[in-house]
C-alpha positions as CSV (number, residue, x, y, z in Angstrom):
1,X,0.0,0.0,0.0
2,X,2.8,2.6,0.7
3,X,4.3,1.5,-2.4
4,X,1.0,2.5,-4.3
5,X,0.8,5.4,-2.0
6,X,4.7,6.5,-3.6
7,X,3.8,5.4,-7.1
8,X,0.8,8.8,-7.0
9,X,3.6,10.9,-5.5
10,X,5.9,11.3,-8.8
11,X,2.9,12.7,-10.4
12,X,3.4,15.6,-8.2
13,X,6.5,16.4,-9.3
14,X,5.9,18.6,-12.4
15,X,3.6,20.9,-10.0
16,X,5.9,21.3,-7.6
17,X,8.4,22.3,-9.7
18,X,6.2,24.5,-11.6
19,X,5.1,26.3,-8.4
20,X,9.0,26.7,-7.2
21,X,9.8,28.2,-10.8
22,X,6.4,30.5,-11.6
23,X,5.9,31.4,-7.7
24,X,8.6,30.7,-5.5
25,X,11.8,31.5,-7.5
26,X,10.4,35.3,-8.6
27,X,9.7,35.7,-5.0
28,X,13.1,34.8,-3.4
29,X,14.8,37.2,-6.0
30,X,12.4,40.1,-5.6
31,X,13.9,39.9,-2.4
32,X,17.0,39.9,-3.2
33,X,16.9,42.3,-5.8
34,X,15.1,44.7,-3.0
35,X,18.4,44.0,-1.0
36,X,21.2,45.1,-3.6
37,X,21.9,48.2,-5.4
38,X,20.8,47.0,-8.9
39,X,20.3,49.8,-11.6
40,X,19.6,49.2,-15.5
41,X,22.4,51.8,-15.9
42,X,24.7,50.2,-13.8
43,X,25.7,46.8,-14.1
44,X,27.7,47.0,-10.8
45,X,25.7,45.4,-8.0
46,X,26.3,45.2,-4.4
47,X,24.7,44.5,-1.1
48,X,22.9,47.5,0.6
49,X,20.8,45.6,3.3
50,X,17.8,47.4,3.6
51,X,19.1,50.8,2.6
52,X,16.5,50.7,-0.7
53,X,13.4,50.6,2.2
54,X,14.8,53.1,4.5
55,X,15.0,55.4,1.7
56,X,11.7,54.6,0.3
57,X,10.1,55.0,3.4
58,X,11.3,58.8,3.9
59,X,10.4,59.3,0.2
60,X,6.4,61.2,-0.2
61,X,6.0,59.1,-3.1
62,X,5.5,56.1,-1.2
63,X,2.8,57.9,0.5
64,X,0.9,59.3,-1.8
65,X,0.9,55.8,-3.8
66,X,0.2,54.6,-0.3
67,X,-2.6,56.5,0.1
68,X,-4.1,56.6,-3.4
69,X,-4.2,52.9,-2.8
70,X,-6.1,52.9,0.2
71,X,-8.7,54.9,-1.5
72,X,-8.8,53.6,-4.7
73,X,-8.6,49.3,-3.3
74,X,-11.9,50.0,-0.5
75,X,-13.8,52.8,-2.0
76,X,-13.4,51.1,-5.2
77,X,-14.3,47.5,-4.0
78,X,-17.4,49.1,-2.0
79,X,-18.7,51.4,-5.1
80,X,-18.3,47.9,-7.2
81,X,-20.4,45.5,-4.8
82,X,-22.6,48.3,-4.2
83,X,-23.5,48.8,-7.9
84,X,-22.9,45.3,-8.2
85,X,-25.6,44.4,-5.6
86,X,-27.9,46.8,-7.0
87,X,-27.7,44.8,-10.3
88,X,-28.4,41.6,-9.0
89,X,-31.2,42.7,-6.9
90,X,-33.0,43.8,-10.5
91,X,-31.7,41.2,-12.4
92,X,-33.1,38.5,-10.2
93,X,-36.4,39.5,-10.8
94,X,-38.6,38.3,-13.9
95,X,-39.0,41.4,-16.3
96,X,-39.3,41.4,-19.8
97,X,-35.6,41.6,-21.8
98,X,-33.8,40.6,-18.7
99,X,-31.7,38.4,-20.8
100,X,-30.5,41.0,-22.4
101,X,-29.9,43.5,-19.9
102,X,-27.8,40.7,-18.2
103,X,-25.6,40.8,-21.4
104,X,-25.3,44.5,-21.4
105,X,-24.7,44.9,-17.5
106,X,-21.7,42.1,-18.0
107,X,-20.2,43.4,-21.2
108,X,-17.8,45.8,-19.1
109,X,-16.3,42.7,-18.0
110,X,-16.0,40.4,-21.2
111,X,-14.2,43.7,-23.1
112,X,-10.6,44.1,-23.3
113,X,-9.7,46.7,-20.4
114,X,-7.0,48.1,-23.1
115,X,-10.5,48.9,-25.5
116,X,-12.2,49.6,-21.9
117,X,-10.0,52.5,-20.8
118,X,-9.3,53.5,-24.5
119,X,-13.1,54.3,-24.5
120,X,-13.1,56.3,-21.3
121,X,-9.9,58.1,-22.6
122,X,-11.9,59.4,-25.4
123,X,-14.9,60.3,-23.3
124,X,-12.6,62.3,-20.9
125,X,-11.3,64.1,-23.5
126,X,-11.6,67.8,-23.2
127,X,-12.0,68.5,-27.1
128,X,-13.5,65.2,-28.5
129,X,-15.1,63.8,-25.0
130,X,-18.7,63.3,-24.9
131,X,-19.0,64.0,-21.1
132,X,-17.2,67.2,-21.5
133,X,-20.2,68.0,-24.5
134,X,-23.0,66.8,-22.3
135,X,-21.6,69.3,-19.3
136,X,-21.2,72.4,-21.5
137,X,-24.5,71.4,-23.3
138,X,-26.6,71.3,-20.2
139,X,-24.4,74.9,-18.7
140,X,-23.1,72.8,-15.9
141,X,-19.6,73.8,-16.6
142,X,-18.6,76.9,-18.4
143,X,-15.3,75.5,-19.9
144,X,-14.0,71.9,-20.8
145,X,-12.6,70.1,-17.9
146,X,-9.6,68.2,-17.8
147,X,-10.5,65.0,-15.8
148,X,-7.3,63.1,-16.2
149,X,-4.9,66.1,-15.9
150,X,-5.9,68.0,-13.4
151,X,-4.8,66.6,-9.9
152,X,-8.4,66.8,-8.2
153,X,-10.2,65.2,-10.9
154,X,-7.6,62.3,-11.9
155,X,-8.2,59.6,-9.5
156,X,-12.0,60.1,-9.2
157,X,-12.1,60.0,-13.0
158,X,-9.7,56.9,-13.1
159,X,-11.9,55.1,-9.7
160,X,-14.7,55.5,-11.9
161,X,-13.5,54.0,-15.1
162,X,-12.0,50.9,-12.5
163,X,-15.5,50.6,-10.7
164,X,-17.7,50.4,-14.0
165,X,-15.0,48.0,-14.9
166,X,-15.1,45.8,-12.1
167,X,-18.8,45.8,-10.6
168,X,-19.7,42.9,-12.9
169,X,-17.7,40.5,-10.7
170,X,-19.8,41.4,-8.2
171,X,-23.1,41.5,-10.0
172,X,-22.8,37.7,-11.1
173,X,-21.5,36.4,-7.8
174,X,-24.3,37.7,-5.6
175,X,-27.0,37.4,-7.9
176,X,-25.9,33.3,-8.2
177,X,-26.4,33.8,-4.7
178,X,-29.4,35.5,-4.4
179,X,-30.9,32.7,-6.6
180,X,-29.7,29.7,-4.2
181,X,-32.0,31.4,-1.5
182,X,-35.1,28.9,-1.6
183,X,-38.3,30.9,-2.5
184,X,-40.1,29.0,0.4
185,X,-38.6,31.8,2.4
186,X,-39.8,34.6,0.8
187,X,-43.5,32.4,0.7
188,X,-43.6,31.7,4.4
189,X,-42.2,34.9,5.3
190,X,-45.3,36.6,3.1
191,X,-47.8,34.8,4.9
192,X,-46.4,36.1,8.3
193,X,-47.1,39.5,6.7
194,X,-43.3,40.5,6.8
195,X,-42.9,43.5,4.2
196,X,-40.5,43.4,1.3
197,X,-37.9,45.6,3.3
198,X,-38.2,42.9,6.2
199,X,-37.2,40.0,4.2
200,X,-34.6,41.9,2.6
201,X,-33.1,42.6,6.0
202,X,-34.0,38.9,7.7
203,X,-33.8,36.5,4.7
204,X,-31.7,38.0,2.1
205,X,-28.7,39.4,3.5
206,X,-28.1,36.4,5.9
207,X,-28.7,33.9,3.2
208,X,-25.8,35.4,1.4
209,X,-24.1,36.7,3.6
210,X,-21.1,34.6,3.6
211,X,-20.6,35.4,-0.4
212,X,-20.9,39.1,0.6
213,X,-17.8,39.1,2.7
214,X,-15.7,36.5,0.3
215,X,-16.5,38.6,-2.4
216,X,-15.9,41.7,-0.6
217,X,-12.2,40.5,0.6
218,X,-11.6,39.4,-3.2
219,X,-12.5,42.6,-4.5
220,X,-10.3,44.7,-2.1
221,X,-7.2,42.9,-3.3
222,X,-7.9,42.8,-6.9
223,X,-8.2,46.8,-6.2
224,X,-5.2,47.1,-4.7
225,X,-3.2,45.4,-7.8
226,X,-4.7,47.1,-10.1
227,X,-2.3,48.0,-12.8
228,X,-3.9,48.0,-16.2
229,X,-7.3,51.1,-15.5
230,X,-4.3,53.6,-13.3
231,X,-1.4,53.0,-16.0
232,X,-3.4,53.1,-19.3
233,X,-5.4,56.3,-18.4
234,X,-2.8,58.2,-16.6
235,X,0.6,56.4,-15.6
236,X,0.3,57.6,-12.4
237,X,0.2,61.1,-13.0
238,X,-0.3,63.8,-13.0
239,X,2.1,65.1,-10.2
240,X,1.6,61.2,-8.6
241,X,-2.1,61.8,-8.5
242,X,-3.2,58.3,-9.4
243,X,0.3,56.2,-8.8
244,X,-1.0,53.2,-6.7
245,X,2.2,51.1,-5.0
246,X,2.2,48.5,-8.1
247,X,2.2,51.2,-10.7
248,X,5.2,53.6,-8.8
249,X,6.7,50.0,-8.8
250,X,6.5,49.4,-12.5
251,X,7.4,52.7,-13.4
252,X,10.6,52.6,-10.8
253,X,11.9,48.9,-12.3
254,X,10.9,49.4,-15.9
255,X,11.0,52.6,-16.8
256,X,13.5,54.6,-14.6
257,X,15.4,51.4,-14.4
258,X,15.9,51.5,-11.0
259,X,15.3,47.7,-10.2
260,X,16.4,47.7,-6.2
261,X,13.3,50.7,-6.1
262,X,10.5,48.7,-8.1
263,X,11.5,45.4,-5.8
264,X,11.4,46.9,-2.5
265,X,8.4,48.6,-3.5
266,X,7.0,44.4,-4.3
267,X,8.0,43.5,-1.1
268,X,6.2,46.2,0.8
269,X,3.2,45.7,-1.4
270,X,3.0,41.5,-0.7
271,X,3.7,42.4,2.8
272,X,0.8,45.4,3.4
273,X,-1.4,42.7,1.0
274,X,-0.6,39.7,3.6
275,X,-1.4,42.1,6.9
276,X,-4.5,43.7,4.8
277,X,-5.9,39.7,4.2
278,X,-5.3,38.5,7.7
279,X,-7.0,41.5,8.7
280,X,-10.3,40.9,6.7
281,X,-9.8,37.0,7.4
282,X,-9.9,37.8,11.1
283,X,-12.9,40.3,10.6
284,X,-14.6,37.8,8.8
285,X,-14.4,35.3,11.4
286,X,-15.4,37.8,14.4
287,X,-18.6,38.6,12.2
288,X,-19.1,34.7,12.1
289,X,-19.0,34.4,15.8
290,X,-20.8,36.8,16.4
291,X,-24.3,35.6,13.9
292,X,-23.1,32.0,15.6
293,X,-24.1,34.1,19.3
């Protein structure tokens, strides 16, 4: 039998070595990168400790990437499930074209987000843009506004492209989760005389409530890695108004070239990312308990 049980174990093999060279190996020399003075204009490298991190820490980039992160990973993962929620509530009732309006509302998420934030570039434009039109039409506005250049309109404008980009997500996991609640709820509770509100409130929302969370949690992370809606509409600028921690990253490593920079900015990233989920996994549970009480 323990020969048998040996035989299944070579089969393993190829996924182990897989995950050591995809996950495992990058990892490792991240670190190491984040620990030398490495520069694509200097091929001289040397150990530096953690000189890279003391200096990024004192630097108000970090900070402002720091803090355009917190605000674009949870007020960008609320606006999504909000919307998203909103969405399934309306698409889990029985209306005529709801087929279609399902398509429609998940189309954001089957489209390219290169084609996605190419559209919303246009739209934002202040000569060509159709919003820009619609505000000067209606004598909102008395001149074009420049929603990605100017530094108190970029990362709404940018949060709003990422949240009409992401809310589907959100959309299709609750509303497959709105239509596991058994309608002999809703019945029984009708009968009682409980009002619509009142089984929103006492059937709904504790039916799905675990989803909720997991989804929640997933969409806070996905938020804070996103790269492609902050560096295809404004590469972080202007003056660092949108730079999240992976985009100052990318630009540090790939396009200053300063490779010790873009790792030790990885590092902190994973790190804040492993604190942030143990965080939400630990809120998670208390909430738990505390429905369990």
């Amino acid at each position: 039998m323990l020969l048998y049980k040996k035989k299944y174990l070579y089969f393993t093999v190829p996924v182990f070595v897989f995950l050591g060279l995809m996950i495992i190996f990058p990892i490792v020399y991240t670190i190491f990168v984040s620990l030398e003075r490495s520069r694509a204009t200097d091929p001289e490298r040397y150990f530096v400790g953690f000189d890279n991190y003391r200096k990024l820490l004192v630097n108000p980039r970090l900070w402002q990437a720091f803090k355009n992160s917190l605000v674009y990973a949870f007020l960008g993962a609320f606006a999504k499930f909000w919307l998203g929620f909103g969405f399934a509530l309306l698409l889990n009732r029985s209306f005529k074209g709801r087929s279609l309006a399902r398509s429609l509302l998940f189309l954001p998420w089957v489209i390219p987000v290169v084609a996605w934030c190419t559209t919303w570039r246009w739209m934002y434009s202040t000569h060509l843009g159709i919003i820009n039109r619609l505000l000067l039409l209606l004598g909102l506005v008395r001149e074009p506004l420049n929603f990605l250049g100017a530094r108190s309109l970029a990362l709404p404008s940018v949060l709003l492209v990422g949240i009409t980009e992401g809310y589907p997500f959100f959309m299709v996991t609750l509303l497959a989760a709105l239509q596991a609640v058994p309608d002999t709820l809703y019945e029984a509770a009708s009968i009682d005389g409980a009002s619509g509100w009142q089984q929103f409130i006492n059937i709904t929302i504790p039916s799905i409530s675990g989803v909720i969370k997991i989804s929640l949690v997933l969409g806070i992370i996905w938020s804070w890695n996103s790269f492609p809606v902050v560096w295809l509409l404004t590469k972080g600028g202007p003056s660092d108004a949108t730079h999240l921690l992976v985009t100052l990253s990318y630009e540090y490593a790939f396009i200053r070239g300063r490779y010790d920079y873009g790792a030790s900015l990885s590092v902190i990233t994973v790190l804040f990312l492993i604190l942030l989920f143990l965080l939400l996994r630990r809120l998670q549970r208390g909430g738990d308990v505390g429905e369990e009480g």
